[in-house]
C-alpha positions in Angstrom: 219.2 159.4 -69.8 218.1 156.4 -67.8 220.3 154.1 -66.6 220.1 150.8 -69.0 220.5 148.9 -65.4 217.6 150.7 -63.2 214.7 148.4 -63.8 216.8 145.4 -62.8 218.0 147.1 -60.2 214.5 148.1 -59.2 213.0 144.7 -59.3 216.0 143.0 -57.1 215.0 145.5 -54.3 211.3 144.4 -54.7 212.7 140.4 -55.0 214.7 141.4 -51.5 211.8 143.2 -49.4 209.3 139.9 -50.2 212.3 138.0 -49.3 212.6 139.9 -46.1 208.9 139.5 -45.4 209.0 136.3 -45.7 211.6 135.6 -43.5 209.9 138.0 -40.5 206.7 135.9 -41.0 208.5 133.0 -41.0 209.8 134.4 -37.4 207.0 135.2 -36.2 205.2 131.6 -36.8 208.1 130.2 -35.3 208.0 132.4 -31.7 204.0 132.2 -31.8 203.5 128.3 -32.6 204.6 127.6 -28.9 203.4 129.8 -27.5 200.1 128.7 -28.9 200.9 124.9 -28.0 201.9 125.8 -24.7 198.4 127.5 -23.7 196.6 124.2 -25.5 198.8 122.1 -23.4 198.1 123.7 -20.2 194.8 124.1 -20.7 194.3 120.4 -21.3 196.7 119.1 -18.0 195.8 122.2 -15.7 192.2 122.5 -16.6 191.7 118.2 -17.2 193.9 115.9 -16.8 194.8 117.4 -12.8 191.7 117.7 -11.9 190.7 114.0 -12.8 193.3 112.7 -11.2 192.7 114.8 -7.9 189.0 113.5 -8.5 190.2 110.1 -9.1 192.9 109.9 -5.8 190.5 111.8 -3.9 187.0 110.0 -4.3 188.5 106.7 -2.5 191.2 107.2 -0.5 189.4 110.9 1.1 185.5 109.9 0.8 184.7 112.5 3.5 186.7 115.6 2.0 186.3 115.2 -1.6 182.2 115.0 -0.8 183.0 118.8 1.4 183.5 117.5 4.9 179.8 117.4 5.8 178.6 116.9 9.1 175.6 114.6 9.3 173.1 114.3 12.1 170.6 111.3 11.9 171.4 111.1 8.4 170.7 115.1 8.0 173.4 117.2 6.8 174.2 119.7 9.3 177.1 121.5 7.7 180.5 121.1 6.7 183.5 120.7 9.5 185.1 123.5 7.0 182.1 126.5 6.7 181.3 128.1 9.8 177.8 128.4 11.0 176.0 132.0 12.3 174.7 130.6 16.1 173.2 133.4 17.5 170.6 131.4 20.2 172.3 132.0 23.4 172.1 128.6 25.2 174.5 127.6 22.2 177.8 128.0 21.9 178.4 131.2 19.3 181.1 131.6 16.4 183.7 134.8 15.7 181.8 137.4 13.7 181.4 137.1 10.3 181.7 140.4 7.4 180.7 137.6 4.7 177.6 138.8 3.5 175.4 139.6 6.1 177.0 136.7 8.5 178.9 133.5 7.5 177.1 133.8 3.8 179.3 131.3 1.7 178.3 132.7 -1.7 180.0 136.4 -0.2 183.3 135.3 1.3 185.6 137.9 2.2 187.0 139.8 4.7 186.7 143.8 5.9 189.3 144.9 4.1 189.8 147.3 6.8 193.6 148.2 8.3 194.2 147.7 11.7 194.9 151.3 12.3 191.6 152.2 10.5 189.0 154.0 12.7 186.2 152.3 11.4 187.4 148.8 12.2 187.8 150.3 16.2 184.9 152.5 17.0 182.5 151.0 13.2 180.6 152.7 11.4 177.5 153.0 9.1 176.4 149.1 8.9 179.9 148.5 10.2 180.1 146.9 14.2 183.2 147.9 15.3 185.6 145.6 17.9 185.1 148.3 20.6 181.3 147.6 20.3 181.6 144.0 19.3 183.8 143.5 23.0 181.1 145.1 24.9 178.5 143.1 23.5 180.8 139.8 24.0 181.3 140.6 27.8 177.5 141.5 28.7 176.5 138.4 26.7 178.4 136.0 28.7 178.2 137.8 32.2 181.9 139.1 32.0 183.3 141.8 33.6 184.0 145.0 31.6 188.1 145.1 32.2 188.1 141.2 31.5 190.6 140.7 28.6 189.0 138.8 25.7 190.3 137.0 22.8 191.2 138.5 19.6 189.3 136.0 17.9 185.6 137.2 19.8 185.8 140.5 18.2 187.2 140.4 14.7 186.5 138.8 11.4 188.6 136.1 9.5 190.0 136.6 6.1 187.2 134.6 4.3 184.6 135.7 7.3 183.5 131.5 7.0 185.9 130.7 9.6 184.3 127.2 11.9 186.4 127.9 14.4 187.5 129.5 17.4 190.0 129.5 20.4 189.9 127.2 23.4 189.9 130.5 25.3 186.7 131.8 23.4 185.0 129.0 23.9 186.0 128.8 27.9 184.3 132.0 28.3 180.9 131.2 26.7 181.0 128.0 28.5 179.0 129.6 31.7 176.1 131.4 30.0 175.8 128.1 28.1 175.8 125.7 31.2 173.1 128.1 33.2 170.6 128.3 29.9 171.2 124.8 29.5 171.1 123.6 33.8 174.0 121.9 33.2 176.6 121.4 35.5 179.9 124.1 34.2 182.4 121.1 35.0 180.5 119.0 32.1 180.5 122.0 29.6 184.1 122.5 30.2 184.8 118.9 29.3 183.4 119.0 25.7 185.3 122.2 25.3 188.8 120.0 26.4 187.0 117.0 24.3 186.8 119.0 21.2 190.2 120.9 21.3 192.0 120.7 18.3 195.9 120.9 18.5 197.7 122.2 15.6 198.4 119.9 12.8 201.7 117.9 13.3 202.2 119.8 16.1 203.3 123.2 15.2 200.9 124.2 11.8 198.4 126.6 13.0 197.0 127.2 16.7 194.4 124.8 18.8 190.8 125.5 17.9 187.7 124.2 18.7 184.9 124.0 15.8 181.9 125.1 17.0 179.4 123.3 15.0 180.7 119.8 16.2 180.7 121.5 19.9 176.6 122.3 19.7 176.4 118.6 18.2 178.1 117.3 21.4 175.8 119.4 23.9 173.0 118.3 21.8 174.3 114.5 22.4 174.5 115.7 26.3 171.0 117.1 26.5 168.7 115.9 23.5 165.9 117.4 24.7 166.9 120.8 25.3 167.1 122.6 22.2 166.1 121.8 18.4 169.0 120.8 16.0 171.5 123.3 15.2 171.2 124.5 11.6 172.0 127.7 9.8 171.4 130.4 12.1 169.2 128.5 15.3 
């Protein structure tokens, strides 16, 4: 016999799941409506509103960076004081080597990837010029003999391999293969290299450097004659 009280009891469950669903929907509109405003939000202030107000700070008060820190030279852009340049001519002064792209390639920043301990990044490999060989090249290019310690900087890539600049030490050793190419007295080369030292910023942020783009723009200055304007890769 069925219970006179098993239909009602039957259609109060049913009232109670939709009640339930209800409830977890509600819920679940509640957790997800922030979360939704929240990516809006930060869209709109991270993606527009910041950006327009570094653009609006920056355009007048930093002319030179917010246009890229180009380097101009009779009205020609040169470069950019912040994206090294691949020098290879030896009567200029030459950069750290490069492993963005095939050499200071701006659209292919990056570094080896390549552990100190890693065999390769000693001895290279296929495509690869390793420090030992990259050492050996530095000290026959600038006369040197093969004990004389070099700086770290001459034989290995930066991080972003578009590094403009190098040590004070790196650029003392180039400065007598540049003097002779150039006949120009070593006591005069030395003093752009001290003219275009960079200490570190406030004192202790970061190590003095010496940009080497602004360095060949000073010998240029010196001897206007001698050489074509640097670019690219002169």
């Amino acid at each position: 016999m069925v219970s006179p009280t098993g239909g009602g009891d039957r259609a109060r469950e049913g009232i109670g799941r939709e009640d339930g669903s209800s409830a977890a929907e509600a819920r679940f509109a509640q957790q997800v409506r922030p979360a939704v405003l929240s990516v809006l939000v930060l869209t709109l202030v991270a993606g527009g509103v910041f950006p327009l107000l570094l653009f609006a700070i920056g355009v007048p008060f930093f002319p030179s960076q917010s246009a890229g820190s180009l380097i101009r030279l009779h009205g020609t852009i040169v470069g950019s004081s912040l994206i090294g340049q691949d020098f290879t001519r030896p009567e200029w002064f030459q950069p750290r080597p490069s492993a963005a792209g095939r050499g200071y390639d701006g659209t292919a920043s990056g570094g080896t990837n390549l552990a100190p301990d890693n065999p390769t990044l000693r001895e290279g490999g296929a495509d690869f010029v390793g420090i030992r060989a990259l050492a050996a090249a530095y000290r026959r290019r600038n006369g040197l003999a093969s004990d004389t310690a070099i700086p770290i900087d001459a034989v290995t890539r930066s991080g972003s391999g578009l590094d403009p600049d190098i040590t004070p030490a790196n650029a003392s050793l180039q400065v007598a293969r540049v003097a002779r190419l150039r006949s120009l007295a070593q006591s005069d080369v030395r003093r752009l290299v001290q003219e275009h030292v960079v200490q570190p910023q406030f004192g202790f942020l970061g190590e003095p450097r010496v940009s080497v783009l602004e360095l060949n723009l000073a010998l240029l200055r010196l001897q206007p004659r001698a050489s074509p304007a640097p670019h690219a890769a002169p």
